[in-house]
C-alpha positions as CSV (number, residue, x, y, z in Angstrom):
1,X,-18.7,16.3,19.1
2,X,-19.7,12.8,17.7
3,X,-18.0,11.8,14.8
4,X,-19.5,9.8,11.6
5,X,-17.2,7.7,9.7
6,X,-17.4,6.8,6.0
7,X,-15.8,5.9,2.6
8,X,-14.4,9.3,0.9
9,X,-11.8,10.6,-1.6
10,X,-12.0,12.4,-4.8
11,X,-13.7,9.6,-6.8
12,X,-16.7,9.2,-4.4
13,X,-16.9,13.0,-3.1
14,X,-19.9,14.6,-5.0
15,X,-21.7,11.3,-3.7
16,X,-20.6,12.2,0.3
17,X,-21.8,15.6,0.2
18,X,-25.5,14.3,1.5
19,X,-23.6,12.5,4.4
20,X,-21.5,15.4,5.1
21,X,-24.8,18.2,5.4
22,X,-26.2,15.7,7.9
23,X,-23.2,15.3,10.1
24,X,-23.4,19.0,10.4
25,X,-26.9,19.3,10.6
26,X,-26.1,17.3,13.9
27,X,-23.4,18.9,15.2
28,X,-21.0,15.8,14.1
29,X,-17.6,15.6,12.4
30,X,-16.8,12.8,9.9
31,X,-14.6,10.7,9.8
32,X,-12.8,9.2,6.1
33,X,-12.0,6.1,5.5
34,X,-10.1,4.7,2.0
35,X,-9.2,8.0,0.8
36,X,-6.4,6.9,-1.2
37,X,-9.5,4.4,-3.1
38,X,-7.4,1.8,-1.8
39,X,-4.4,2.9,-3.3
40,X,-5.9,4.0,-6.4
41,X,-4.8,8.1,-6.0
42,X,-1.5,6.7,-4.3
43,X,0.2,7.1,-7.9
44,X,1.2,3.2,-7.9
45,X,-1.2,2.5,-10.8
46,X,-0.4,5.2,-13.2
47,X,1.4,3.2,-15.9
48,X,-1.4,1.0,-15.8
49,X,0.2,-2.0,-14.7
50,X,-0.6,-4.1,-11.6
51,X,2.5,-4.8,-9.0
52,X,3.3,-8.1,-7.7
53,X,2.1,-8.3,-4.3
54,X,-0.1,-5.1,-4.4
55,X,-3.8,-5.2,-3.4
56,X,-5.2,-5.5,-6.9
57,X,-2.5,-8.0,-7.5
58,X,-4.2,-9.8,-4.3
59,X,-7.5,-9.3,-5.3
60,X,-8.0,-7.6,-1.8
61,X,-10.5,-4.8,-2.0
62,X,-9.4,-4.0,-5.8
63,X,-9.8,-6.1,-8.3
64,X,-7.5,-5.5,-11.8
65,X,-10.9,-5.1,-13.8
66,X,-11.6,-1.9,-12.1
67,X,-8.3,-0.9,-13.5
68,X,-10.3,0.3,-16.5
69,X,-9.0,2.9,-19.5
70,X,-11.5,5.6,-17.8
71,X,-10.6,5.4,-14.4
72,X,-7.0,5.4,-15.7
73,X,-7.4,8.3,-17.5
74,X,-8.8,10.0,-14.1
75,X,-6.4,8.9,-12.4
76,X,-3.4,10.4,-14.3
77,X,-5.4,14.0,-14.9
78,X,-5.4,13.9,-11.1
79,X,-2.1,13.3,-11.0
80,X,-1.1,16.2,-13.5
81,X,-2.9,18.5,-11.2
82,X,-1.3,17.6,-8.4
83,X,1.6,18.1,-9.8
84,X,1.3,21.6,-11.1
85,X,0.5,21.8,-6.9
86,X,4.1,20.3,-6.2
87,X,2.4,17.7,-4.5
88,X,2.4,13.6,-4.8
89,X,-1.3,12.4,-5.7
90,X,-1.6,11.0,-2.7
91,X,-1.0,14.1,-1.1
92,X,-3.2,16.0,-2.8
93,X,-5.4,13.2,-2.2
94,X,-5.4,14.0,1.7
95,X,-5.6,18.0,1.2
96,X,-9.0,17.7,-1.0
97,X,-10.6,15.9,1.8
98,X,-9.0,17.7,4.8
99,X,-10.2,21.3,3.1
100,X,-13.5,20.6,4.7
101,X,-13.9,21.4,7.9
102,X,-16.4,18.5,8.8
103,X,-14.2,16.1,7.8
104,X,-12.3,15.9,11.3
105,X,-9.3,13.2,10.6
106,X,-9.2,10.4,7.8
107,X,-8.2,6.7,8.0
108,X,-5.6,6.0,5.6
109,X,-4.8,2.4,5.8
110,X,-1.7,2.5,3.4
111,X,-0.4,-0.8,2.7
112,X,3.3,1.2,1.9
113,X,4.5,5.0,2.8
114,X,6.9,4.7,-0.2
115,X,4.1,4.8,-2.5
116,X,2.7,8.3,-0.7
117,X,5.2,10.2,-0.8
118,X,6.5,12.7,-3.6
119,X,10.5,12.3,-4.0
C-alpha cells in the first residue's frame, strides 16, 4: 500500500479530511507529521508562558505570537478533555489521529518525552 504523508493533529483535522478521502480513494495510507502542532498539544504551553530553550522560545517552527489568547484557550479545553479521558494531551493528541484507520503511523518529532507523558 503506498503511503501519503502530511501535516495533521486536532487543530488542522477538519482541513485533512480532503487528503485523507483521496489516499483511500487510491488505496493509500497516510502518514502524520507534527501532530503534537509542534508541541503545541504537548501540554508545555498551558500556563501560557514560553520555556527557555523551547521551540517557540527558539523561534523554530513556532513563533510566541502564535501563542495567542484563542489558541490558548483551545489548547487548555483540549486539555480538560483529555483529562476527563485520564490521558496527557499529548496522548490524546496521538489517539484522535490514530482512530482513523487511514492514518497508518505518525511522525512525532518531540523535542522532549518528559513533556508527553501524563505523571
Amino acid at each position: 500500500m503506498p503511503v501519503v504523508p502530511g501535516r495533521y493533529n486536532l487543530f488542522n483535522g477538519s482541513r485533512n479530511r480532503r487528503i485523507l478521502q483521496q489516499a483511500r480513494d487510491n488505496g493509500a495510507g497516510y502518514i502524520a507529521f507534527s501532530p503534537l502542532a509542534q508541541g503545541l498539544l504537548t501540554g508545555r504551553y498551558l500556563d501560557g508562558t514560553v520555556a527557555k530553550g523551547s521551540r517557540m522560545d527558539r523561534n523554530q517552527f513556532l513563533r510566541k505570537e502564535q501563542l495567542t489568547v484563542d489558541l490558548l484557550t483551545k489548547i487548555r479545553r483540549l486539555n480538560e478533555i483529555s483529562a476527563k479521558r485520564d490521558q496527557s494531551l499529548a496522548e490524546m493528541s496521538l489517539a484522535w489521529l490514530l482512530k482513523d484507520d487511514l492514518v497508518t503511523s505518525v511522525i512525532i518529532g518531540a523535542s522532549s518525552v518528559s513533556n508527553c507523558m501524563k505523571t
